[in-house]
C-alpha atoms as an extended CHARMM CRD file, in Angstrom:
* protein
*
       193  EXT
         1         1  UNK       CA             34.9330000000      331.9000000000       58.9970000000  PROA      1               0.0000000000
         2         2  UNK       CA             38.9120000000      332.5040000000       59.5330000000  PROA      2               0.0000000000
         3         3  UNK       CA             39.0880000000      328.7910000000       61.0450000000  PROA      3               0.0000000000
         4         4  UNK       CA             37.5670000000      327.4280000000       57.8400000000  PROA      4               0.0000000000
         5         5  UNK       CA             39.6180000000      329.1280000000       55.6020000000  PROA      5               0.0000000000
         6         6  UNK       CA             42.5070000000      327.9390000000       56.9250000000  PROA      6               0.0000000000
         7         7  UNK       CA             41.6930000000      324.3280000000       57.4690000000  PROA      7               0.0000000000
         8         8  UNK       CA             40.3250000000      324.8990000000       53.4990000000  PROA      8               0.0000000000
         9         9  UNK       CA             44.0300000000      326.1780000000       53.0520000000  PROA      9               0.0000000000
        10        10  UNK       CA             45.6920000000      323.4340000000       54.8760000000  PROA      10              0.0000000000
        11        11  UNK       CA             43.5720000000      320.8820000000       53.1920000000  PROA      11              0.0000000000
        12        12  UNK       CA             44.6800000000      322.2950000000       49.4460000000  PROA      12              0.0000000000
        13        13  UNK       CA             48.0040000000      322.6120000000       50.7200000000  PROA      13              0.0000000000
        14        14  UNK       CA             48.2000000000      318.8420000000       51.9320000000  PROA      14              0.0000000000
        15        15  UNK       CA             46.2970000000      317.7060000000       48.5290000000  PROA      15              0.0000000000
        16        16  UNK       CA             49.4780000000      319.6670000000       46.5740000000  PROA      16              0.0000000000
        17        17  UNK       CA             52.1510000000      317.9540000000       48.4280000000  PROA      17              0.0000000000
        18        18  UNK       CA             50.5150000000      314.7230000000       48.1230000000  PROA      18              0.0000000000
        19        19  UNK       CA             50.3940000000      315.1680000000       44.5890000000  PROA      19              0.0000000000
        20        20  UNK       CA             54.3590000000      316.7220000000       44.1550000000  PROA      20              0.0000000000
        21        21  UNK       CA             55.4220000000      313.3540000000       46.4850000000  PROA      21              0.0000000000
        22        22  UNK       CA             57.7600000000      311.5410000000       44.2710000000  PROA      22              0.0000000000
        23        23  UNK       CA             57.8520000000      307.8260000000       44.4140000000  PROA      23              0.0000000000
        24        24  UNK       CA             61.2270000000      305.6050000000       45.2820000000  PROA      24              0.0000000000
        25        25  UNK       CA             60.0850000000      302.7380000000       42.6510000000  PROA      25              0.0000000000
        26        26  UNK       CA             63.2360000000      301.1160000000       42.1700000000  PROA      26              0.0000000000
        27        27  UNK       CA             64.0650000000      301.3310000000       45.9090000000  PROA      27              0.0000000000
        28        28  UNK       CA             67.5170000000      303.0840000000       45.2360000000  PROA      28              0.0000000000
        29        29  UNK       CA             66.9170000000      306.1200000000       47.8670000000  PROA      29              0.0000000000
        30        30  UNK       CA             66.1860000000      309.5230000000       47.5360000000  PROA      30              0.0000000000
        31        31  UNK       CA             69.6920000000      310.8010000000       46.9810000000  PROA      31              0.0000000000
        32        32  UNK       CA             72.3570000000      308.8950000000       44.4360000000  PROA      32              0.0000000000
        33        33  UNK       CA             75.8240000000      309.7300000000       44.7230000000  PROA      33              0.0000000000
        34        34  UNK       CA             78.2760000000      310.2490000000       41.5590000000  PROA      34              0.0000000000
        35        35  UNK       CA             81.5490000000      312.0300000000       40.4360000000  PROA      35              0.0000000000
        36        36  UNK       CA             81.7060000000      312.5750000000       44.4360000000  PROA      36              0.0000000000
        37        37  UNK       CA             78.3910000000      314.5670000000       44.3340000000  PROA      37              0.0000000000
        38        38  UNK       CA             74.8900000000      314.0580000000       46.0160000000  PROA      38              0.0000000000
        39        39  UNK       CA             71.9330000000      314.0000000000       43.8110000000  PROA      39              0.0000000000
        40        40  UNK       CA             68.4560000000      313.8710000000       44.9050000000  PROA      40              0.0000000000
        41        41  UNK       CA             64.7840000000      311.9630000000       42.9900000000  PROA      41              0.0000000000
        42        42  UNK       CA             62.9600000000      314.7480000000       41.7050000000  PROA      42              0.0000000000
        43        43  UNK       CA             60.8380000000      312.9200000000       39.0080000000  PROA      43              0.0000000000
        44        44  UNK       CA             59.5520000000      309.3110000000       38.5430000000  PROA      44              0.0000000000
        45        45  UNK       CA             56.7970000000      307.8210000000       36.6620000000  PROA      45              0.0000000000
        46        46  UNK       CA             55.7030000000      304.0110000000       36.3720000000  PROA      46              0.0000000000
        47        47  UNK       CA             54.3660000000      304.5660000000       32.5050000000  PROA      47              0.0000000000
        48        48  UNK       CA             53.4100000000      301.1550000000       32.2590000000  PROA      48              0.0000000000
        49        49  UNK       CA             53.3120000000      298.0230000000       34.2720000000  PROA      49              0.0000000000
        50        50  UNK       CA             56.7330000000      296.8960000000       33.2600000000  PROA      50              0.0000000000
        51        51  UNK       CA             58.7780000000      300.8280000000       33.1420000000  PROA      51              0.0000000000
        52        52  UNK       CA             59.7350000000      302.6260000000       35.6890000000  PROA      52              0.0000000000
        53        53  UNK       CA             62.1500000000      305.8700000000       35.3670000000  PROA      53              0.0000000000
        54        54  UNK       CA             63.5840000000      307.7760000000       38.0090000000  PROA      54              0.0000000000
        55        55  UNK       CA             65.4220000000      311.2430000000       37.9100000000  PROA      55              0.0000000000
        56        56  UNK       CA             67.8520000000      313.0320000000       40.2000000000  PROA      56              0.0000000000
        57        57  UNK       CA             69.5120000000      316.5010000000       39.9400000000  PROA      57              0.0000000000
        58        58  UNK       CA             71.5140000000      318.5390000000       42.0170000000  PROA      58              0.0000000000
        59        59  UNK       CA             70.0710000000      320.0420000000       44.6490000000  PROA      59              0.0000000000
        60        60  UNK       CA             69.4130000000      323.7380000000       43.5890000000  PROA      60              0.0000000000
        61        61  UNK       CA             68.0780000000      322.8570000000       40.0540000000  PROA      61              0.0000000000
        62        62  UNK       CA             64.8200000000      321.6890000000       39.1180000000  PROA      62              0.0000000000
        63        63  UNK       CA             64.2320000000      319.2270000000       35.8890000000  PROA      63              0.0000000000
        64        64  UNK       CA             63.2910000000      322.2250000000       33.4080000000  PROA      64              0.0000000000
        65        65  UNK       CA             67.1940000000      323.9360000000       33.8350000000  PROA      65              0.0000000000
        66        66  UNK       CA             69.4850000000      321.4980000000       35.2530000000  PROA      66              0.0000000000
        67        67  UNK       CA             73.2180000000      321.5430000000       34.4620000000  PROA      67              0.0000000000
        68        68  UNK       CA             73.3720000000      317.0760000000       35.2000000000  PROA      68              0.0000000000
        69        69  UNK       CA             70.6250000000      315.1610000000       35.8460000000  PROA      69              0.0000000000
        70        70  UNK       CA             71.1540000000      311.4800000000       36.6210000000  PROA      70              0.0000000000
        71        71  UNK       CA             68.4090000000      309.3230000000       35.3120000000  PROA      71              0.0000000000
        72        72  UNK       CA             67.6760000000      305.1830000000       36.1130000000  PROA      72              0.0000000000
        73        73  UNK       CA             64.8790000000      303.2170000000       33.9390000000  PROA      73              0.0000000000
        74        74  UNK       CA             63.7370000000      300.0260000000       34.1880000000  PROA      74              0.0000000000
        75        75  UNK       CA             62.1290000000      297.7180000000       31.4940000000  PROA      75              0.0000000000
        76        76  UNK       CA             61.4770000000      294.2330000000       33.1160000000  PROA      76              0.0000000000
        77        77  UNK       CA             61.1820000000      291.9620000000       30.5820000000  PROA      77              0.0000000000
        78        78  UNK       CA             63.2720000000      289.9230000000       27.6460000000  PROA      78              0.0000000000
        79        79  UNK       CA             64.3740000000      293.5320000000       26.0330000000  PROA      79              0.0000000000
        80        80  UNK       CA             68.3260000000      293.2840000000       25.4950000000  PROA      80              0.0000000000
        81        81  UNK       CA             70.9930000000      295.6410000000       25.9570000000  PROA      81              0.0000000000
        82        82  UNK       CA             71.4400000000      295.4660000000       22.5800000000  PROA      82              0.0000000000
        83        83  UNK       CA             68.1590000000      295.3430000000       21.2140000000  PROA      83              0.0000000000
        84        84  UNK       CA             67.7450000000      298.9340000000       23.2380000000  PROA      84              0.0000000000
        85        85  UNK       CA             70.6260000000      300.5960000000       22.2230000000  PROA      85              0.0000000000
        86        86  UNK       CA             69.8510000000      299.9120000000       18.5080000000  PROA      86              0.0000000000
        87        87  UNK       CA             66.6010000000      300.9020000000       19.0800000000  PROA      87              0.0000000000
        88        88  UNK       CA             67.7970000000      304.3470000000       20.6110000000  PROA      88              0.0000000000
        89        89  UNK       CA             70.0750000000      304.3190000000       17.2670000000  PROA      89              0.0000000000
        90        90  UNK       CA             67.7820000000      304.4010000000       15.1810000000  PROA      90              0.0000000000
        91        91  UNK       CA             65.8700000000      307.1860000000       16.3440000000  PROA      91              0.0000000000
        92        92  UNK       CA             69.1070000000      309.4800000000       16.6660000000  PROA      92              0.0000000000
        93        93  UNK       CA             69.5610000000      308.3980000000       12.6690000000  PROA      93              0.0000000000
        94        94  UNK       CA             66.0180000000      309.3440000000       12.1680000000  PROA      94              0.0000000000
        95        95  UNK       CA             66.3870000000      312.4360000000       13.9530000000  PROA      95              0.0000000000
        96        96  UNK       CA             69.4710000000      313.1590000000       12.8900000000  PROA      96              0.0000000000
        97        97  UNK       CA             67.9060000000      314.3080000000        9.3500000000  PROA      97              0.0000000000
        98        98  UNK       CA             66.4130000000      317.4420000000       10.9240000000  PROA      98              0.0000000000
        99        99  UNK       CA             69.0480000000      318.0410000000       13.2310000000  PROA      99              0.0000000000
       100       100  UNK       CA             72.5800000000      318.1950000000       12.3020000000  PROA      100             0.0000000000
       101       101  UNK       CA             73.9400000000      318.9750000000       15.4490000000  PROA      101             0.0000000000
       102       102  UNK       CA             72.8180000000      315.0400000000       16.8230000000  PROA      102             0.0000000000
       103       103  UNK       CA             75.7660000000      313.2090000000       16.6820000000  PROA      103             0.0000000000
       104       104  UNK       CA             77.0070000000      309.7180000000       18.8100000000  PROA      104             0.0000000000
       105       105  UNK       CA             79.3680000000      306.9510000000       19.4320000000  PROA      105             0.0000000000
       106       106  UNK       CA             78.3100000000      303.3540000000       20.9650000000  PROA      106             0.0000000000
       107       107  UNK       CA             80.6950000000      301.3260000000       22.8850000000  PROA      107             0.0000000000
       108       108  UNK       CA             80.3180000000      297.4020000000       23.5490000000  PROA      108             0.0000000000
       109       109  UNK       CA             81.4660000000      296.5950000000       26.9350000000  PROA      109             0.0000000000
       110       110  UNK       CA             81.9620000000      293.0600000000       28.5320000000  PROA      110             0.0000000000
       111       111  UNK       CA             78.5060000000      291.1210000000       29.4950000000  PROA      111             0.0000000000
       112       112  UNK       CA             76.3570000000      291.9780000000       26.8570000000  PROA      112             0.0000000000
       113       113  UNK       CA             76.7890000000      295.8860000000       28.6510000000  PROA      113             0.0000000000
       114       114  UNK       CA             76.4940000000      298.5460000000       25.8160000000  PROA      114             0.0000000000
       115       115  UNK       CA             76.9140000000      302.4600000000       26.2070000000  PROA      115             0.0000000000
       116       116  UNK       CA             76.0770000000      305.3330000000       24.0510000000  PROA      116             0.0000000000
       117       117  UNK       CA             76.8050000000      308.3320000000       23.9790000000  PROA      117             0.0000000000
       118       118  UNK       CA             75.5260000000      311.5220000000       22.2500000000  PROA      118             0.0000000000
       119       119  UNK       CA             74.6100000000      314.6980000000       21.7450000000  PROA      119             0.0000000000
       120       120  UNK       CA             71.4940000000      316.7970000000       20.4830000000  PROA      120             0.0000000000
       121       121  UNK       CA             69.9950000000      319.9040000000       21.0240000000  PROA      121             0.0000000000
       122       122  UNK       CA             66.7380000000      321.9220000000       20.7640000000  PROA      122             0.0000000000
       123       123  UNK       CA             66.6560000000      324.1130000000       18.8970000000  PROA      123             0.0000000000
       124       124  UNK       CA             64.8430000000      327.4960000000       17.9630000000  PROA      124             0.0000000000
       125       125  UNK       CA             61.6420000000      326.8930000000       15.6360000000  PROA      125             0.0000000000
       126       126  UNK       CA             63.0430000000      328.3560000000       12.5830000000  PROA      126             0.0000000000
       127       127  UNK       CA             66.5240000000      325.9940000000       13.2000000000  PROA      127             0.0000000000
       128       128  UNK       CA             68.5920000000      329.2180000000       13.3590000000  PROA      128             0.0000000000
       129       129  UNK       CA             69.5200000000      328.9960000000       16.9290000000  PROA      129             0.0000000000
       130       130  UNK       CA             70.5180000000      326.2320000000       19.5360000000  PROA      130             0.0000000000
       131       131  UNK       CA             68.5810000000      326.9470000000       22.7520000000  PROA      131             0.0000000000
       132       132  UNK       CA             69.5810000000      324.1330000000       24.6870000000  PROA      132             0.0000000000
       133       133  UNK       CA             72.7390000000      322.0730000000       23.9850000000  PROA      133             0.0000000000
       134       134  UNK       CA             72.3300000000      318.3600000000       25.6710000000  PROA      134             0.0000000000
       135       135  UNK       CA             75.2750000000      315.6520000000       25.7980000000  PROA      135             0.0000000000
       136       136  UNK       CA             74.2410000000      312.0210000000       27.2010000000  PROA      136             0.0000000000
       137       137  UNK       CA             76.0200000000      308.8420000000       28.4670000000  PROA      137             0.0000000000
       138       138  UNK       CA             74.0760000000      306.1900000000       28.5390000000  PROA      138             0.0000000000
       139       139  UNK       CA             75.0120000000      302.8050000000       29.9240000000  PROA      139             0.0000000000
       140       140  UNK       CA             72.4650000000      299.7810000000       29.9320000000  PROA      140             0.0000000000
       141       141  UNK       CA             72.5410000000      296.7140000000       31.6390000000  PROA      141             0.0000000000
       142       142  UNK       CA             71.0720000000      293.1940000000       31.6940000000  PROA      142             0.0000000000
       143       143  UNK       CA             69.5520000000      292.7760000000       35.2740000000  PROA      143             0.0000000000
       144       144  UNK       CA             68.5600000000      289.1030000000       36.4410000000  PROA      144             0.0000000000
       145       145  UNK       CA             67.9610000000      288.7180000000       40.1720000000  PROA      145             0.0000000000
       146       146  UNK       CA             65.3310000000      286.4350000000       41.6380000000  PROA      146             0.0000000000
       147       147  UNK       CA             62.8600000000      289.2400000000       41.7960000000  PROA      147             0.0000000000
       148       148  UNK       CA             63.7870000000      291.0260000000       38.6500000000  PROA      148             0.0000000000
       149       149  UNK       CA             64.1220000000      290.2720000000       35.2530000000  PROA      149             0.0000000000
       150       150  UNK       CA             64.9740000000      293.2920000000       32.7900000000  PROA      150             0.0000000000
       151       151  UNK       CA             66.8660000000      296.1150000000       30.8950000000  PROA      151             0.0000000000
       152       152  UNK       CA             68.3940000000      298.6750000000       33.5500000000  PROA      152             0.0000000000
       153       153  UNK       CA             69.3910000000      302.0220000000       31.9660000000  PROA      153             0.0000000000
       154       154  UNK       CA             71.9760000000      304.5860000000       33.6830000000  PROA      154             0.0000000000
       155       155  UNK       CA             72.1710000000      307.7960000000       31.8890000000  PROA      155             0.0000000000
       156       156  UNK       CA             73.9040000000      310.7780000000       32.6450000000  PROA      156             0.0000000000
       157       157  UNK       CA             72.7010000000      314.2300000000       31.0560000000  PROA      157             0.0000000000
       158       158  UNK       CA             74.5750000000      317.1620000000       30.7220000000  PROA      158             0.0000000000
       159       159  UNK       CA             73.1290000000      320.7230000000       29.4880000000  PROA      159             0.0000000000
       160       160  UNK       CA             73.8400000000      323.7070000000       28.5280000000  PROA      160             0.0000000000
       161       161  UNK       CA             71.7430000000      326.9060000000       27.8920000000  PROA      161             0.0000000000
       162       162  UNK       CA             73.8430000000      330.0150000000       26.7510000000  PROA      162             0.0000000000
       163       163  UNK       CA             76.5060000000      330.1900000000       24.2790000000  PROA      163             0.0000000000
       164       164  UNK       CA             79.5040000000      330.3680000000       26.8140000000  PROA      164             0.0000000000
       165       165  UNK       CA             77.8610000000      327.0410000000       28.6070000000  PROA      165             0.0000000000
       166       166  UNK       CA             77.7780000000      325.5840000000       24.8680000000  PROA      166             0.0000000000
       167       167  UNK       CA             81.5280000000      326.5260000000       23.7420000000  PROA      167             0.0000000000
       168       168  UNK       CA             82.4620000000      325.2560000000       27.5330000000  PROA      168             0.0000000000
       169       169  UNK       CA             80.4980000000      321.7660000000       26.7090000000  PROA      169             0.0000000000
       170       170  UNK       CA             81.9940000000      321.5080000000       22.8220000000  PROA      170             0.0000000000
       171       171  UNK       CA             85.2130000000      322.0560000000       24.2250000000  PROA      171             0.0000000000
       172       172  UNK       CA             85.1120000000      319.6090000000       27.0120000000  PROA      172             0.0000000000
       173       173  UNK       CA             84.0170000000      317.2430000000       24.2020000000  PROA      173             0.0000000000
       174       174  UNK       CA             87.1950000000      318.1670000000       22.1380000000  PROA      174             0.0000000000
       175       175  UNK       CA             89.4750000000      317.5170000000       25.4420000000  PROA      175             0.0000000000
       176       176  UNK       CA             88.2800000000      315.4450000000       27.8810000000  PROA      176             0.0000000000
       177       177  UNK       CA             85.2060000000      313.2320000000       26.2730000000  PROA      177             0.0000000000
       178       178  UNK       CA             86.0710000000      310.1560000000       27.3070000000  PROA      178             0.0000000000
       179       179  UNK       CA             86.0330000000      311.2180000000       31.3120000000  PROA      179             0.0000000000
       180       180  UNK       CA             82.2910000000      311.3080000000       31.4350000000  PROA      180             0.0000000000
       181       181  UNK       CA             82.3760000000      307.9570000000       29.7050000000  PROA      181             0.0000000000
       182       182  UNK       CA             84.8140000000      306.1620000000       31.6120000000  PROA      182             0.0000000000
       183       183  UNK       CA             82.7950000000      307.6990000000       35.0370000000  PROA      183             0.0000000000
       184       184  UNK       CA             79.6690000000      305.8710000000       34.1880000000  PROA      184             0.0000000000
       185       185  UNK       CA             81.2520000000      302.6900000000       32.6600000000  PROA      185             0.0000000000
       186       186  UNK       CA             82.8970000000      302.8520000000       36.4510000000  PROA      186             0.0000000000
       187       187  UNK       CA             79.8370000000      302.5400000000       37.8580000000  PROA      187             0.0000000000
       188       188  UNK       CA             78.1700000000      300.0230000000       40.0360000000  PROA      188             0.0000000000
       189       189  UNK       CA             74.8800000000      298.7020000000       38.6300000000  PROA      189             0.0000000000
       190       190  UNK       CA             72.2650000000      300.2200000000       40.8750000000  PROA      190             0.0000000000
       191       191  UNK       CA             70.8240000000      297.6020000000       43.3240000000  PROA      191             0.0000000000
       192       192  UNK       CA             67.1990000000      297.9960000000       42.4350000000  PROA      192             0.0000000000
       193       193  UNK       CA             64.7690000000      295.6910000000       44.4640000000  PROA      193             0.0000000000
């Protein structure tokens, strides 16, 4: 009866791994280095047959409380950088109405490259208090290799969870903004295959 339990045991155990493995789509590894720091996949999905996304944090931090996450998508397809970033626009516009706190700037690079890069939060459900504080750089790219065809985003997402994280993020913002910008416009486009 023992035996059986624990190949029962093993068996769920196996099934629950299988089901936690996280899938290299884009073929960039399972650790992506930047600012000098090691970050490891944690999340992706393949939504639909032309997206894939991809998501690496630090390694003591899981996707609900992370400090930076790094994050890749992939639309193949005749999408534009352009097109995207307007798109992504205007939903902070739209969202922007019932959230004050949203606020961004969008920078046209070289190449038909765009970045953006913004800030929101979420906030308590009767708007009185910020629970999580969230600043983004994204940077997208037009990708065209002979086996792919599409709109490659790079994002970079800060948070912050408690006031003292929050003032530390504002004033970063107020003194050294552009460093997190000019970091990912320094980056190499990921080699996705």
């Amino acid at each position: 009866m023992k035996k059986r339990l624990v190949l029962f045991l093993m068996f769920i155990a196996q099934f629950v791994m299988a089901q936690n493995k996280v899938e290299d789509y884009l073929h960039l590894g399972s650790k992506y280095r930047f600012d000098n720091k090691d970050y490891e996949l944690v999340w992706s999905s393949h939504p639909a047959s032309n997206f894939y996304k991809q998501e690496y944090i630090l390694p003591n931090e899981n996707v609900e409380k992370y400090t930076r996450m790094i994050m890749i998508d992939f639309l193949e397809g005749d999408l534009t950088p352009k097109d995207a970033i307007s798109n992504h626009v205007n939903n902070l516009e739209n969202s922007k109405k019932q959230n004050p706190i949203i606020n961004y700037q969008m920078y046209e690079r070289e190449g038909e490259e765009y970045m953006l890069d913004f800030i929101t939060s979420k906030n308590s459900q009767d708007g009185k208090e910020v629970l999580i504080l969230e600043r983004n750089v994204y940077r997208y790219f037009r990708i065209n290799t002979p086996k792919r065809k599409g709109l490659l985003i790079f994002g970079v997402s800060d948070r912050a969870y408690t006031k003292e994280e929050m003032d530390n993020m504002f004033l970063t913002l107020e003194n050294k903004k552009y460093d997190l910008v000019n970091k990912v416009g320094q980056i190499e486009v990921p080699k996705i295959k």
